[in-house]
C-alpha positions as a LaTeX table, in Angstrom:
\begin{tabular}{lrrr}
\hline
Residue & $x$ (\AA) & $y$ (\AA) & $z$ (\AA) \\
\hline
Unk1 & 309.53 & 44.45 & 54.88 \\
Unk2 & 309.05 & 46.13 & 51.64 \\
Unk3 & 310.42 & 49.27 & 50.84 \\
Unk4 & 307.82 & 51.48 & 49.13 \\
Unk5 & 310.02 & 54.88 & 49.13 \\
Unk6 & 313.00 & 54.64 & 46.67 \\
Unk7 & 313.88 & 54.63 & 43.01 \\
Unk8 & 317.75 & 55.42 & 42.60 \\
Unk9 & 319.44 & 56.94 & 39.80 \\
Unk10 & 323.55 & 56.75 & 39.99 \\
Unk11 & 325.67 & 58.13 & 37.60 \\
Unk12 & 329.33 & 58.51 & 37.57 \\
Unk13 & 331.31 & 61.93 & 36.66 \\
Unk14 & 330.73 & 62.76 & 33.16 \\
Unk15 & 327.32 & 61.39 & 33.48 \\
Unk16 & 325.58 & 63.16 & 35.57 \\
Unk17 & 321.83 & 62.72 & 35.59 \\
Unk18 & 319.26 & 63.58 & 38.05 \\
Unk19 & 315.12 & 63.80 & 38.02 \\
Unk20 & 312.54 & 66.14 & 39.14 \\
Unk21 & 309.64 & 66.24 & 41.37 \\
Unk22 & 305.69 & 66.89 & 40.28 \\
Unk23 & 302.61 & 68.85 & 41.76 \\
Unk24 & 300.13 & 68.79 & 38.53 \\
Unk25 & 296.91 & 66.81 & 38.68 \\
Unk26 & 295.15 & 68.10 & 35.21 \\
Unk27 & 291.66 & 66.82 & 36.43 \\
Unk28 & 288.36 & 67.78 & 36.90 \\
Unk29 & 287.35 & 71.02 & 39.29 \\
Unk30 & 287.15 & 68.65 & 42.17 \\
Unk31 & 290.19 & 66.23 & 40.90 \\
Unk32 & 292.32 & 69.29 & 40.78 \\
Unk33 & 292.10 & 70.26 & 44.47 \\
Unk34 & 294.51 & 67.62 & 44.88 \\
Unk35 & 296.62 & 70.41 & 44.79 \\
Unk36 & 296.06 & 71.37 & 48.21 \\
Unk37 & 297.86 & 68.11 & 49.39 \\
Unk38 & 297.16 & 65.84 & 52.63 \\
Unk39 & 298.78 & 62.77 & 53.61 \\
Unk40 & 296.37 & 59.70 & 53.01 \\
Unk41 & 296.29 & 57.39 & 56.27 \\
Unk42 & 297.93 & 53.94 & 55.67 \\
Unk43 & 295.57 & 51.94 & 53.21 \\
Unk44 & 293.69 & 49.75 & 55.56 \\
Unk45 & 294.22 & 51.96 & 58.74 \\
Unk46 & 292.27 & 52.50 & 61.58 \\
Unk47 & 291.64 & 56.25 & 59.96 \\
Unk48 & 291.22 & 55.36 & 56.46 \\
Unk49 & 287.86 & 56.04 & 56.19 \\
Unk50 & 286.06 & 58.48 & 53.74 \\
Unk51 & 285.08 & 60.60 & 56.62 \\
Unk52 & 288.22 & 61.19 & 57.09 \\
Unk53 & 289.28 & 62.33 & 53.89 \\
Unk54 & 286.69 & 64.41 & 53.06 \\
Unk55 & 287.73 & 66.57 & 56.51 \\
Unk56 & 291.14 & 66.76 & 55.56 \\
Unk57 & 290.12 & 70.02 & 54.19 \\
Unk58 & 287.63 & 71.62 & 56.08 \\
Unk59 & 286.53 & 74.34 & 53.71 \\
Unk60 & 284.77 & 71.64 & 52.09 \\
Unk61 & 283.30 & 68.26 & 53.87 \\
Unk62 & 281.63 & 66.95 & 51.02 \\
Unk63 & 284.70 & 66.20 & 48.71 \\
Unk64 & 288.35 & 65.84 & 50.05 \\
Unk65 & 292.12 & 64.48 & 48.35 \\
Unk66 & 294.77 & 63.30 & 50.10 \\
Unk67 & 298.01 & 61.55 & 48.58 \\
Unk68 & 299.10 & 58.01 & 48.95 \\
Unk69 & 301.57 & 55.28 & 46.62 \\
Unk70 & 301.36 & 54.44 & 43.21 \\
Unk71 & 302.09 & 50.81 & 41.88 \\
Unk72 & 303.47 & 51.92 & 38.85 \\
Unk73 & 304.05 & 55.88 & 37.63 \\
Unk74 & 305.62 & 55.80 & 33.92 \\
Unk75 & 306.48 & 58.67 & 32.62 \\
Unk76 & 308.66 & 59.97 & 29.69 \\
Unk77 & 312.04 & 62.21 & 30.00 \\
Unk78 & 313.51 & 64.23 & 27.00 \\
Unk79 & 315.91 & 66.30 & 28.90 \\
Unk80 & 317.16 & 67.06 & 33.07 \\
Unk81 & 319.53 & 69.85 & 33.95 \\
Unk82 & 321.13 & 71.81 & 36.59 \\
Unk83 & 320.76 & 75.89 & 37.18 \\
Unk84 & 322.30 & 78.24 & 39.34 \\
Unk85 & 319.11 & 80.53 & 38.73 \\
Unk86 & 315.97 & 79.97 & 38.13 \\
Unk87 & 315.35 & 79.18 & 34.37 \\
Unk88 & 311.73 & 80.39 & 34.27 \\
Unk89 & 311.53 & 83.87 & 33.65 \\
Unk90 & 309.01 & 86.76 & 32.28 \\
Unk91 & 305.73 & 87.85 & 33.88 \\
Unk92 & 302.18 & 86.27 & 34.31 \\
Unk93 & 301.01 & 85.25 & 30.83 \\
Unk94 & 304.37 & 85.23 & 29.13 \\
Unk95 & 306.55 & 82.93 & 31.02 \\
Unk96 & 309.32 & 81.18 & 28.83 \\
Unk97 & 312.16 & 78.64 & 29.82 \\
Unk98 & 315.46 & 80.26 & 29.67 \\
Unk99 & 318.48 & 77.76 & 30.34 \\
Unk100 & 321.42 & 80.85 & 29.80 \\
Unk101 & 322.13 & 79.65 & 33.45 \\
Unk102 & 321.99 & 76.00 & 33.33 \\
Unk103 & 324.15 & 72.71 & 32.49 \\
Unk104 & 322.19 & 69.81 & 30.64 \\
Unk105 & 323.47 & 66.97 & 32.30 \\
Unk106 & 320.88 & 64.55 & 30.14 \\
Unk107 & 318.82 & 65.05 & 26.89 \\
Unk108 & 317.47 & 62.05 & 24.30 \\
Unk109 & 315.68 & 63.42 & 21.18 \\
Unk110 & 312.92 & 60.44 & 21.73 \\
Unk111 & 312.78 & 60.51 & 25.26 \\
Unk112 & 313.24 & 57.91 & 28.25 \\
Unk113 & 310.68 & 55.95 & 29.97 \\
Unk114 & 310.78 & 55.45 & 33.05 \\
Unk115 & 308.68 & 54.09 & 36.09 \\
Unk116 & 309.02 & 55.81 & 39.09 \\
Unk117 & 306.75 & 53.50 & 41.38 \\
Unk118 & 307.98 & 50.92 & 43.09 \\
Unk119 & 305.74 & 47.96 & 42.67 \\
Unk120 & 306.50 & 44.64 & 43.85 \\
Unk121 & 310.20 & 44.96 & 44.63 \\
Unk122 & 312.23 & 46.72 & 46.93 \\
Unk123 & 313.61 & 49.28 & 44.44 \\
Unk124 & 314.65 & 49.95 & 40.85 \\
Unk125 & 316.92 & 51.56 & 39.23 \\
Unk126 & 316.87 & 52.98 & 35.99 \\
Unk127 & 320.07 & 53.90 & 33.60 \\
Unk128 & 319.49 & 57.19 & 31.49 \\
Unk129 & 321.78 & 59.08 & 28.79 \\
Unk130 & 324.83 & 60.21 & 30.14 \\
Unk131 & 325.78 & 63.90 & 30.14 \\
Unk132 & 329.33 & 64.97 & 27.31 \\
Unk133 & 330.85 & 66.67 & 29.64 \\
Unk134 & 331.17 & 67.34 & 33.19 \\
Unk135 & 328.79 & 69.58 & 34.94 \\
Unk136 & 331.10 & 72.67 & 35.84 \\
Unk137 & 332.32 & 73.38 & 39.54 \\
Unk138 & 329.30 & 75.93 & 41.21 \\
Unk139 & 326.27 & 75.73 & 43.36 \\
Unk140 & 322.97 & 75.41 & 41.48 \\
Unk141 & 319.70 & 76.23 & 43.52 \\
Unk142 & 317.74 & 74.63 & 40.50 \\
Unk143 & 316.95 & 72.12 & 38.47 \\
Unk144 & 315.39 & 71.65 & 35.49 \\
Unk145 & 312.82 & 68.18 & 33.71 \\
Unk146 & 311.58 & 68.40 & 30.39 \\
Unk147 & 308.96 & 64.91 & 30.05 \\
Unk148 & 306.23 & 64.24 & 28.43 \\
Unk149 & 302.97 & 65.04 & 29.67 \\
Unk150 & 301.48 & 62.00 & 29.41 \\
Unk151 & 301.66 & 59.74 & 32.31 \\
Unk152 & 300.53 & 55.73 & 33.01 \\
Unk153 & 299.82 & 54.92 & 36.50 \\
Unk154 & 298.32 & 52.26 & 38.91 \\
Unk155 & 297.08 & 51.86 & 42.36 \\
Unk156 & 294.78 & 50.70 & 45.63 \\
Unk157 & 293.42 & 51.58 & 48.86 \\
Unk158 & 291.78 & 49.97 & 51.54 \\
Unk159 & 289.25 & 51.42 & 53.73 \\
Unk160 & 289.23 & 50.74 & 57.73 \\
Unk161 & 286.50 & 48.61 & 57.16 \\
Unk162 & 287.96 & 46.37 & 54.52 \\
Unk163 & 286.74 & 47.94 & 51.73 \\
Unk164 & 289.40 & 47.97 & 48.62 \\
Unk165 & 289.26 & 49.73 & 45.81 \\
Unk166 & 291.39 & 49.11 & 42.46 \\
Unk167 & 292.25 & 51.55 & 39.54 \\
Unk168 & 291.32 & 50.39 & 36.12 \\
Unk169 & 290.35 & 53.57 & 33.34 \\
Unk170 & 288.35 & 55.77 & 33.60 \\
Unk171 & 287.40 & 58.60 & 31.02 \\
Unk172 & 285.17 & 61.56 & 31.04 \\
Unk173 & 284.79 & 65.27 & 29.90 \\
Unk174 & 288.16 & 66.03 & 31.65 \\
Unk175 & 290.19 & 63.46 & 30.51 \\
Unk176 & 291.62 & 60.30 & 31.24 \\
Unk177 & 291.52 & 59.51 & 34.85 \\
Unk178 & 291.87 & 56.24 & 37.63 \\
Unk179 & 288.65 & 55.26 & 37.87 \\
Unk180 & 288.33 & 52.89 & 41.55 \\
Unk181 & 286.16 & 49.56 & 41.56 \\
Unk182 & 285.46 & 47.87 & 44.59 \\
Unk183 & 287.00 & 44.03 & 44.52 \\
Unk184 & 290.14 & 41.97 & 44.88 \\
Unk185 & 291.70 & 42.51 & 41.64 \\
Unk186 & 294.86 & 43.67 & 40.59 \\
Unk187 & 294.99 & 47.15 & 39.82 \\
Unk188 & 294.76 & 47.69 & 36.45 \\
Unk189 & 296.93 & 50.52 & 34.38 \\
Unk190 & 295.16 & 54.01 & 33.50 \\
Unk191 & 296.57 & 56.67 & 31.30 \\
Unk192 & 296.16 & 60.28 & 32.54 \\
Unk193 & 297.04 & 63.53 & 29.63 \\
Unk194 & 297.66 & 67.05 & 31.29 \\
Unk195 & 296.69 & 69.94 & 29.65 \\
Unk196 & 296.39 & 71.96 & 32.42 \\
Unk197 & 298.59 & 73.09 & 34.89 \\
Unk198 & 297.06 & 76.75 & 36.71 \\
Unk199 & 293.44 & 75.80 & 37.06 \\
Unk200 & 292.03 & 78.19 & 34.64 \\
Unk201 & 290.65 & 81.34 & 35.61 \\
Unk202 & 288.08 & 82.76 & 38.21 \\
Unk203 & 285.05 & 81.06 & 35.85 \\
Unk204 & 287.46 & 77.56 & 35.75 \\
Unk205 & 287.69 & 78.97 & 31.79 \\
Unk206 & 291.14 & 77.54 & 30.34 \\
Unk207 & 293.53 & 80.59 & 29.51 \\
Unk208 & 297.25 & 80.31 & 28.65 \\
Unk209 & 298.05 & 82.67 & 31.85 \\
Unk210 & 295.77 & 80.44 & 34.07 \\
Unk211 & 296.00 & 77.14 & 32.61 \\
Unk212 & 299.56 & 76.94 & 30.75 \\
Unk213 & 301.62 & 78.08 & 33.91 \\
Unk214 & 301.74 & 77.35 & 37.10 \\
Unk215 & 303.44 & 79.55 & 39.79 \\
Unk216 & 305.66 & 78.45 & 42.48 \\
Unk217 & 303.70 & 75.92 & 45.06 \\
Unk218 & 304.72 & 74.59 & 48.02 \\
Unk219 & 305.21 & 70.58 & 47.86 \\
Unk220 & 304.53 & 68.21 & 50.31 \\
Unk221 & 307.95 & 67.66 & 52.41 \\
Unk222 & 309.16 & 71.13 & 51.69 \\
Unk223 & 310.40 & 72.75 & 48.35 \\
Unk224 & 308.61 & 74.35 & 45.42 \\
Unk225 & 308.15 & 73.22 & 41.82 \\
Unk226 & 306.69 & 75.60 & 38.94 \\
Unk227 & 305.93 & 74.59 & 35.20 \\
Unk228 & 304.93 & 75.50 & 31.49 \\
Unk229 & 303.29 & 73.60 & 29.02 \\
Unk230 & 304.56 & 72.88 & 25.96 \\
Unk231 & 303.99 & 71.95 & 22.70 \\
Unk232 & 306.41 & 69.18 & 20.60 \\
Unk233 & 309.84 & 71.37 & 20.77 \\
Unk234 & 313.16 & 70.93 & 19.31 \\
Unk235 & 314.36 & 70.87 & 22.74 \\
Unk236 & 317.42 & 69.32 & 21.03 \\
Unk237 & 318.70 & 72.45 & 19.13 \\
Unk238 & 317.46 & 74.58 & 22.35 \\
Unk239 & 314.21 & 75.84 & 20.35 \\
Unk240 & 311.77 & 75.64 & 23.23 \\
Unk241 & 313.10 & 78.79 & 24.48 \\
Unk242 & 310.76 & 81.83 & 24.65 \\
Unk243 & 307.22 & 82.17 & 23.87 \\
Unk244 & 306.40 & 80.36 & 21.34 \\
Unk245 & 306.15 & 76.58 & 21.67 \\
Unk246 & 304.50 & 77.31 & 24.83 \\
Unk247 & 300.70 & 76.21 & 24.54 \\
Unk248 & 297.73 & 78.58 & 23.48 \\
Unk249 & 294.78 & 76.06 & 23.55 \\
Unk250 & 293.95 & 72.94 & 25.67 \\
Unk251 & 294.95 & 70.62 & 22.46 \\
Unk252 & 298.19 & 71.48 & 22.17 \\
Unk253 & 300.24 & 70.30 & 25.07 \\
Unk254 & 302.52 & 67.71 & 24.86 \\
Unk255 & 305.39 & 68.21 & 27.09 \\
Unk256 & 306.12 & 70.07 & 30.67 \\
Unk257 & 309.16 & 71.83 & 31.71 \\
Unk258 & 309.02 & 71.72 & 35.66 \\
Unk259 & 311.26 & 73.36 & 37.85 \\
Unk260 & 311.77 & 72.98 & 41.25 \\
Unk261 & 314.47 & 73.97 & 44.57 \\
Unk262 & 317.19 & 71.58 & 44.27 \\
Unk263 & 316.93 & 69.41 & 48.12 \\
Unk264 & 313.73 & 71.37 & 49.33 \\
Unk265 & 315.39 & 74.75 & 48.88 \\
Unk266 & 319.56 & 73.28 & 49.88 \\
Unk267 & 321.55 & 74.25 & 46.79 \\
Unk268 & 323.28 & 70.91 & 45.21 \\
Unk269 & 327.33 & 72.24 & 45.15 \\
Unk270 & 329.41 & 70.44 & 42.71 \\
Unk271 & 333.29 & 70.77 & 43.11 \\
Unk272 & 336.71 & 69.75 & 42.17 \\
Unk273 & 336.64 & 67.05 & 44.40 \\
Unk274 & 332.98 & 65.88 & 43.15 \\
Unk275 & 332.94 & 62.25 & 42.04 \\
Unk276 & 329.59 & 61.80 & 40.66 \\
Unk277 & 325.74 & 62.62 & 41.40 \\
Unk278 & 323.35 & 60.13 & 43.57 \\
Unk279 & 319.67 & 60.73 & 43.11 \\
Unk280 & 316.84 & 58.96 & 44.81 \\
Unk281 & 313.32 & 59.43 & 43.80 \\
Unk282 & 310.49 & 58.64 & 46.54 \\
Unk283 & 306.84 & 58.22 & 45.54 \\
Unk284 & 306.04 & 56.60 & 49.15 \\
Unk285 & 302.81 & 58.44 & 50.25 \\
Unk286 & 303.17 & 61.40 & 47.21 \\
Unk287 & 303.13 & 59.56 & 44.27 \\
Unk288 & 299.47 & 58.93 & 43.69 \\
Unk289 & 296.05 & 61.00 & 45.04 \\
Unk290 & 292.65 & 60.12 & 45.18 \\
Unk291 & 289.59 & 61.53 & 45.83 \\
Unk292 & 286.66 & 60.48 & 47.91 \\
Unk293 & 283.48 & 62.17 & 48.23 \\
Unk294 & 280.54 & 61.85 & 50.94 \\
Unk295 & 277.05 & 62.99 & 50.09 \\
Unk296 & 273.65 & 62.54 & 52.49 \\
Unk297 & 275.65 & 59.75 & 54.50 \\
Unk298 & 276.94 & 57.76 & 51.91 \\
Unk299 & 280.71 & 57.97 & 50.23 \\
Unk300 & 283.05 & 56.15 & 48.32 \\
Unk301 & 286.41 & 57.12 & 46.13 \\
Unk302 & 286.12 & 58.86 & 43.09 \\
Unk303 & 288.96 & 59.13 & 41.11 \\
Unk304 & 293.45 & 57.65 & 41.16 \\
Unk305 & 295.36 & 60.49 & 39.69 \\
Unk306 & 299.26 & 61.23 & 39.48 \\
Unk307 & 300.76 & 63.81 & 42.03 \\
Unk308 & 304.28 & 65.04 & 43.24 \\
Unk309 & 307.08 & 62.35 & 43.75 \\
Unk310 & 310.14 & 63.54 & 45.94 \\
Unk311 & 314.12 & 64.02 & 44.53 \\
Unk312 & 316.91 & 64.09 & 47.01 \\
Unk313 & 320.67 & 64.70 & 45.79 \\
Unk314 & 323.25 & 63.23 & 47.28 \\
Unk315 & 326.84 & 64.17 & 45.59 \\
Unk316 & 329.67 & 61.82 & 46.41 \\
\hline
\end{tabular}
């Protein structure tokens, strides 16, 4: 049997390095209800139908989301860390990253790619930039990832009644997207750009206190994650800090700083006795969403889209 839910990351002491966990789906209006998150049924199930989907939510029967796995979700990491507070501070509208309590336990000035799906085989494992120094002896209820905020990802589903549909790209007035087409090929890779994290404002207008930040939410499994967008930052010689390389258009963002509850809300404690950090990633059933619509008795899926993948630490 395959195993769709892992993607390890071991590092020995003095290397410590760990990843983060996502809730952003920069999409259309309707895309970017894949916020509210439901679990899709198993592709080809007895349930996975459109009707279904579309009454996941029930404020809405027309258009539903729910989230399912990704064959492939690439993204790019400049730099991971540990907190024992939470490094985003300030008020609505002027939220900035401040790391004064954090450890950077991995940073690359160009960035690491790395997939976090798990494809064809039964897991991966990816080898990232080791830390200088040990992470110091505390308990650290955060933790920090710095990435790019571009992302390249693939994917299927099956309805009940056989019906598969494939990613390939898509493109329209809100971006790059996973367009579905109905066949038997191989899913095809689709970029997707965020440039928007809050969902704009009451009118869906893009502001940078309704579109560049997004407030603690509630993931999928337990936990919160909240964000900022970026511009390019010399996240190198710690000049992202504060309010100015955060965005102030819709053009400008090119990296995230995310932030979520280390172990759904379970601080990670490192001690004397601490060997070394083990991190597993799971995109099983959060990695990917799509949306399916269902208008005047007919429906079919509408868009693939990236959505939150799962950290666990396990110190040894």
């Amino acid at each position: 049997m395959k195993n769709y839910s892992k993607k390890s990351i071991i590092s020995q002491l003095g290397i410590l390095g760990f990843s983060s966990s996502l809730l952003f789906c920069g999409l259309s209006a309707n895309r970017a209800k894949a916020m509210q998150q439901f679990l899709c049924p198993e592709s080809g199930s007895e349930n996975a139908t459109i009707d279904y989907i579309t009454n996941l939510d029930s404020s809405d029967t027309s258009w539903g989301s729910c989230l399912t796995t990704p064959d492939k979700f690439e993204l790019t990491i400049y730099e991971m860390g540990l907190c024992t507070s939470d490094p985003i501070t300030g008020s609505k509208g002027s939220k900035a990253w401040d790391k004064t309590n954090c450890v950077t336990t991995m940073i690359s000035p160009s960035g690491v790619t790395v997939d976090l799906a798990p494809g064809d085989s039964s897991s991966k494992q990816a080898a990232l930039p080791s830390a200088a120094d040990r992470p110091p002896s505390n308990t650290y209820t955060h933790a920090f990832i710095l990435i790019s905020n571009k992302f390249k990802l693939k994917g299927s589903y099956t309805l009940a009644d056989g019906t598969r549909y494939y990613s390939t790209q898509g493109e329209d007035e809100w971006g790059l997207y996973g367009q579905p087409v109905v066949g038997s090929a191989a899913a095809q890779e689709h970029g997707e750009e965020l440039d928007e994290i809050g969902g704009g404002d009451e009118n869906g207008n893009w502001t940078v206190g309704d579109s560049s930040e997004m407030d603690y939410t509630d993931m999928t499994g337990g936990g919160k994650v909240a964000a900022i967008l970026l511009k390019k930052c010399d996240h190198v010689n710690n000049k992202c800090i504060g309010t100015t390389p955060k965005v102030s258009s819709k053009a400008e963002p090119e990296r995230l700083f995310a932030v979520f509850e280390t172990n759904s809300g379970t601080p990670v404690t490192i001690n004397d006795s601490t060997q070394g950090l083990e991190v597993e990633l799971s995109v099983k059933n959060v990695g990917y969403a799509i949306g399916a619509s269902s208008y005047e008795g007919s429906g079919t899926l509408d868009y693939f889209g990236s959505a939150p993948f799962k950290p666990k630490f396990t110190t040894f």
